[in-house]
C-alpha positions in Angstrom: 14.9 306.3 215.2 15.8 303.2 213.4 15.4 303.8 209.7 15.4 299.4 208.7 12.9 298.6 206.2 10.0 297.2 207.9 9.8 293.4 209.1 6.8 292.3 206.4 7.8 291.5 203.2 6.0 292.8 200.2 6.3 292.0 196.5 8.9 294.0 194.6 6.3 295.9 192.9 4.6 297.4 195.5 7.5 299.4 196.6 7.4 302.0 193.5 3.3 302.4 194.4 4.1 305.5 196.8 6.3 307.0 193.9 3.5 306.2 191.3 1.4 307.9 193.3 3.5 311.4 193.9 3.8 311.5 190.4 0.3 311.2 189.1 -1.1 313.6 191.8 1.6 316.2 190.7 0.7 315.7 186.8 -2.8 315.8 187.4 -2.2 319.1 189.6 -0.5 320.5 187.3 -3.0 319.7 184.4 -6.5 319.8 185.8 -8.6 323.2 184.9 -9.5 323.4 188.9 -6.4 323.5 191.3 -4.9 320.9 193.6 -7.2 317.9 192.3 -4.4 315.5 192.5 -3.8 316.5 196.4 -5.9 313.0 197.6 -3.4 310.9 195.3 -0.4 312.9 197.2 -2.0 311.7 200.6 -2.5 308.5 199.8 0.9 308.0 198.3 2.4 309.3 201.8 -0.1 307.1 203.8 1.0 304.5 201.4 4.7 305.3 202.0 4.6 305.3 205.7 2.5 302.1 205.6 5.4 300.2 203.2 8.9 301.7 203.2 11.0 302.7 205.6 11.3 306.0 207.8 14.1 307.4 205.0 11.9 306.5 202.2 9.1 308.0 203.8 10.8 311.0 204.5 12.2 311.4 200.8 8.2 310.6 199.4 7.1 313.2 202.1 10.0 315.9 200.5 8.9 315.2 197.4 5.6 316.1 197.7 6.0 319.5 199.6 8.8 320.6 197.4 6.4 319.7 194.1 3.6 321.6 195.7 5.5 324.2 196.4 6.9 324.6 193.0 2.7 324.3 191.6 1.7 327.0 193.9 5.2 329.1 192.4 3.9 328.1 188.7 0.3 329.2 189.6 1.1 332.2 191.5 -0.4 331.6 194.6 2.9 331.0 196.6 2.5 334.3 198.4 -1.1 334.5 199.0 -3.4 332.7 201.5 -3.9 330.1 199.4 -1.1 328.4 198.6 0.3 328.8 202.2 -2.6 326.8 203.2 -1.9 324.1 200.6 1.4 324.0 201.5 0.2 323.2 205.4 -2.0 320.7 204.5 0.5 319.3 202.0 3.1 319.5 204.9 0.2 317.6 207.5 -0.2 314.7 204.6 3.6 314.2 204.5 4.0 314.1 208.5 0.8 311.7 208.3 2.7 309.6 206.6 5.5 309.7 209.2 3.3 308.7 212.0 1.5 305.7 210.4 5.3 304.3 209.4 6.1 305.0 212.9 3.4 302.9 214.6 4.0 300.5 212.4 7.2 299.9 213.1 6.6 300.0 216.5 4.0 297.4 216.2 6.8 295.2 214.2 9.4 295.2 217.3 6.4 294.2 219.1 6.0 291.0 217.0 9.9 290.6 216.6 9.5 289.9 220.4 6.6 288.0 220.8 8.1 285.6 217.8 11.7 285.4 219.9 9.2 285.0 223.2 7.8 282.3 221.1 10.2 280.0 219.2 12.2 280.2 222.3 8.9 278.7 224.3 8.7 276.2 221.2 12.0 275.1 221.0 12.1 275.0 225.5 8.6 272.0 225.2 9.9 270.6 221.8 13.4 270.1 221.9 15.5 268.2 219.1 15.7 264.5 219.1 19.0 262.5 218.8 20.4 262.2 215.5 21.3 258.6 216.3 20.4 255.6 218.0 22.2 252.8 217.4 21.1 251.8 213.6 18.5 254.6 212.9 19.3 257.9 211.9 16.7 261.0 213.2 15.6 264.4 212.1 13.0 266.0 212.8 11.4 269.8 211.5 8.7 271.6 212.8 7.3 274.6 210.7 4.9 277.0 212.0 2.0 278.7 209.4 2.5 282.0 208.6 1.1 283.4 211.8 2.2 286.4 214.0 3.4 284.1 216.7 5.1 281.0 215.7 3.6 279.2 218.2 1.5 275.6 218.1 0.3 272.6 219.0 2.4 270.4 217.0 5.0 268.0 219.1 6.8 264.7 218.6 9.3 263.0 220.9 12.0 260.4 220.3 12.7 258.0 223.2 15.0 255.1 223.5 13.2 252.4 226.2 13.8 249.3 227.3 11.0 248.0 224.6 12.5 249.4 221.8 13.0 253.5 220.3 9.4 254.5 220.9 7.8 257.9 218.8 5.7 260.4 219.6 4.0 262.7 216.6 0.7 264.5 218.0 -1.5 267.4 217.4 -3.0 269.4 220.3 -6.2 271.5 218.8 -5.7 274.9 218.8 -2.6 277.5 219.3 -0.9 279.9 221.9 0.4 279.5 225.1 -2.8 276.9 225.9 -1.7 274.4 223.3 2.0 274.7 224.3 0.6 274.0 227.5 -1.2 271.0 226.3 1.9 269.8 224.4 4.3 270.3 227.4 1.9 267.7 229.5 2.1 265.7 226.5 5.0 265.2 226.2 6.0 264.2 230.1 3.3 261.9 230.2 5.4 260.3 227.1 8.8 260.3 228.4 8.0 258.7 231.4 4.8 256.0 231.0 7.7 255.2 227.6 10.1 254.1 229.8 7.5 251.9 232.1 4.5 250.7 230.1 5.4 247.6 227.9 2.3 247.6 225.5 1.3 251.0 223.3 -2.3 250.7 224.2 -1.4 251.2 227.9 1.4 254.4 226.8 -2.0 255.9 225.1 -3.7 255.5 228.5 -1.3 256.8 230.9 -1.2 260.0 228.4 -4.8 260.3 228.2 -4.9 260.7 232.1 -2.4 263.0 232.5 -4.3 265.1 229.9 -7.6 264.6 231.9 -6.0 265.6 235.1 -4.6 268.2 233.5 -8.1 269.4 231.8 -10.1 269.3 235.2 -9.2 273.1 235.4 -10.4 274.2 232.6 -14.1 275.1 231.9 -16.3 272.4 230.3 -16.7 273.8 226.9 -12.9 273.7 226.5 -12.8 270.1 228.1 -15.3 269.0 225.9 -13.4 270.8 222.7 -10.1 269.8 223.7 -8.5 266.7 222.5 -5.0 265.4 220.9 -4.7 263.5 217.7 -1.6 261.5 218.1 0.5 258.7 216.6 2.4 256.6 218.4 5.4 253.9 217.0 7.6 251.7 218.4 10.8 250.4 216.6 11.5 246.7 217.7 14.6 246.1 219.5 16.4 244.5 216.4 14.6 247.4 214.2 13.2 244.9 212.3 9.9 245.5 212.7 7.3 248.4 213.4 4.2 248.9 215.8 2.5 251.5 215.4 -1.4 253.0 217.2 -3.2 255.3 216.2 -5.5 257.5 218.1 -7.2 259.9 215.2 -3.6 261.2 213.0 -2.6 260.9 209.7 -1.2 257.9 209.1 2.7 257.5 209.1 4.6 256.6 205.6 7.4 254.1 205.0 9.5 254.9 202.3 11.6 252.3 200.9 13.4 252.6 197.2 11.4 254.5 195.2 8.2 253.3 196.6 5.8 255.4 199.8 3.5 253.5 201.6 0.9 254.7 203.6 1.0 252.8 207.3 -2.9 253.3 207.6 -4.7 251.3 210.2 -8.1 249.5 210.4 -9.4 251.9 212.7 -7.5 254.7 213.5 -9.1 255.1 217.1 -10.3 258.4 218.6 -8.0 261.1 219.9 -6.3 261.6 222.7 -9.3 263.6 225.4 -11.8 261.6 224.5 -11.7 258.6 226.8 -14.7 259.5 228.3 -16.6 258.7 225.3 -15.7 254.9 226.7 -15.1 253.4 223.4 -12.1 250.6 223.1 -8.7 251.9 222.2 -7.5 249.3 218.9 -4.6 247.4 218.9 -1.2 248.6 217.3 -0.5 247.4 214.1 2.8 245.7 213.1 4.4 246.5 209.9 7.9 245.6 208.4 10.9 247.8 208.5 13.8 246.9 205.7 16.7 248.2 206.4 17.4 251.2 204.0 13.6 252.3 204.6 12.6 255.4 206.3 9.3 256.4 208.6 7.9 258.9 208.0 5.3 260.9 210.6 3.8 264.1 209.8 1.1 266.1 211.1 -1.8 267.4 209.2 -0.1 270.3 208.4 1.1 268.0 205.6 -2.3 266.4 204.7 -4.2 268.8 204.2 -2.0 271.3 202.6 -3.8 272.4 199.3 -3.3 274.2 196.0 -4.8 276.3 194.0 -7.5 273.6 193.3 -8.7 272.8 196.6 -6.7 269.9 196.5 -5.1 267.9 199.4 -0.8 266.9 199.1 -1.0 263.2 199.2 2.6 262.4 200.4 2.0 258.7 199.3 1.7 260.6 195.4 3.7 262.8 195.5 7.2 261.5 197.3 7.2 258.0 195.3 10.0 258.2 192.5 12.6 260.1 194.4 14.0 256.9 196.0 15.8 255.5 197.7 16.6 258.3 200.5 19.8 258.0 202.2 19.2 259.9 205.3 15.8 261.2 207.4 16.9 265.1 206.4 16.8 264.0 202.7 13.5 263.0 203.4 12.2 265.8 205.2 14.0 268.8 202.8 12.2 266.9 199.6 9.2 267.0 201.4 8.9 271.0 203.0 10.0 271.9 199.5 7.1 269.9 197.6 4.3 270.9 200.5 5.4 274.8 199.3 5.7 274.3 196.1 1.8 272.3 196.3 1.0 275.3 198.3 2.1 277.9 196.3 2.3 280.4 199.3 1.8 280.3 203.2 -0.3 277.3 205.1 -2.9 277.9 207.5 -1.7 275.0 209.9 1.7 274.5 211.6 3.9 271.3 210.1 6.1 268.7 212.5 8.1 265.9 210.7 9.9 263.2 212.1 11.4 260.6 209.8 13.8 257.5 210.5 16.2 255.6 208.6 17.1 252.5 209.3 20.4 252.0 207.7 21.5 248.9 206.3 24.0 246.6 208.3 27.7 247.8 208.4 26.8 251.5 208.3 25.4 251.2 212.1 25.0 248.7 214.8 21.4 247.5 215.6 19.3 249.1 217.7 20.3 247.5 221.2 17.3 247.7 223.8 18.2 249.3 227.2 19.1 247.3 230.1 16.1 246.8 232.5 16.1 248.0 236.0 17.2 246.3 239.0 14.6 243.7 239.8 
């Protein structure tokens, strides 16, 4: 049997509890006017043991127990008589106990070992890494699940270069599991290939919101009716000059340039993707400037509405400005997964996905050079 510490992590603390335990329900045997009073701290500290240690640990707190029983029922007398054999079985019973909870425990932790390899391999399969480069931007991307048995979700983004400049993708799909990897998988082919054909964003939104409606028609009408995709979607001008960005229901993107964050927010932000049928107008894109030595910056709400110990949401407008200027996209992205924990102040209930670009200033990198159209 494999004797590894178990795959949950626990505060230091909580490791000496078992031991605590064995040591107060001896003393209190040992003390008390009636016998054996302390035997329901001796159980729990071996439930407690097989619950939290490993199998060797809970072997030695099991040991421990029945040997300082044993010596009790020695001190009292009663190690040859009917009663302190039967303490010594039930003593015995409360240390195997102990065994068998560690064991299906540990059982139940190479279950989820698998199901998070099963996972993050599914996740990293639909979502895979964008270029580093294109021409004069430099990419990263990170996508952090919450602190959830399966680190699985709905989060996606997509980098693509087309003929009409390097087009992004940053969207949400509601809800987790295999369904929303599902959703995100559709997603993201509807992207990759309208990106290369449409020429205006508003119609790149509507080729993706059909492909998720064809794609819904299976599914029962509650979940058609719940099911929808907030989503961000940017295009970098062909001399990277220049930004247009639409907006169908996500947190607005940032542009950080020297030690100033910006929030990119638009007009109206438009309704998610999925909810076409609701027949209202999709807005335009909005046009901003991009400096060279700036960085975008798209998150998902993972990010916005990560709180603290206050209730209150990390504003990456707030809390970003000052560490200026950013050299790279991953400078960007470390600052910020170490600021949304340390706002936190443990784990998040929502997945994260980050995509930032730099546009470096001239002589580090060509310009971005748009892709030769087709024949015809």
């Amino acid at each position: 049997m494999p004797t590894d510490p178990l795959p949950t992590r626990w505060p230091r603390y909580v490791e000496f509890a078992p031991s605590v335990l064995v040591a107060g329900g001896l003393v209190w045997d040992a003390l008390s006017p009636q016998d054996y009073w302390g035997d329901p701290m001796l159980t729990a500290a071996s439930v407690t043991a097989g619950a939290l240690l490993s199998l060797r640990h809970t072997l030695a707190v099991g040991a421990a127990i029945v040997v300082g029983v044993f010596a009790l029922t020695v001190k009292d007398g009663t190690a040859n008589d009917i009663e302190g054999h039967l303490e010594l079985v039930n003593t015995l019973f409360a240390a195997l106990m102990g065994v068998g909870v560690n064991r299906v425990i540990a059982r139940h932790g190479r279950h989820l070992d698998v199901v998070r390899t099963v996972a993050e391999a599914a996740q990293r399969a639909v979502l895979p890494a964008p270029p580093e480069r294109i021409g004069s931007l430099s990419i990263a991307a990170r996508y952090q699940a919450a602190q959830t048995e399966a680190h699985i979700g709905g989060d996606a983004y997509a980098v693509q270069r087309t003929p009409f400049g390097v087009r992004l993708l940053i969207a949400d799909v509601r809800g987790k599991g295999l369904g929303a990897v599902s959703a995100v998988s559709v997603l993201l082919g509807a992207f990759r290939e309208a990106a290369e054909q449409e020429p205006e964003l508003t119609a790149l939104a509507d080729r993706m919101e059909r492909a998720l409606l064809r794609e819904s028609e299976q599914l029962s009408e509650e979940n058609r009716l719940e099911g929808f995709i907030t989503a961000l979607l940017c295009e970098i001008l062909p001399d990277a000059t220049g930004l247009r960005v639409l907006n169908c229901g996500h947190p607005s993107p940032y542009l950080c340039h020297d030690d100033e964050v910006r929030a990119l927010e638009a007009v109206d932000p438009g309704l998610p993707l999925g909810m076409g049928a609701l027949g209202v107008a999709r807005p335009a894109p909005v046009d901003w400037p991009f400096p060279a030595g700036s960085t975008l910056l798209l998150v998902t709400d993972g990010v916005t509405e990560a709180r603290d110990h206050a209730g209150a949401f990390y504003d990456p407008a707030t809390q970003l400005a000052g560490h200026g200027p950013f050299q790279d996209p991953e400078e960007v992205i470390g600052l910020l997964a170490r600021e949304v924990e340390r706002w936190t102040g443990g784990p998040r209930d929502d997945d994260m996905a980050v995509l930032a670009i730099t546009r470096q200033p001239l002589g580090n990198a060509a310009k971005v050079k748009p892709m030769p159209q087709g024949p015809g």
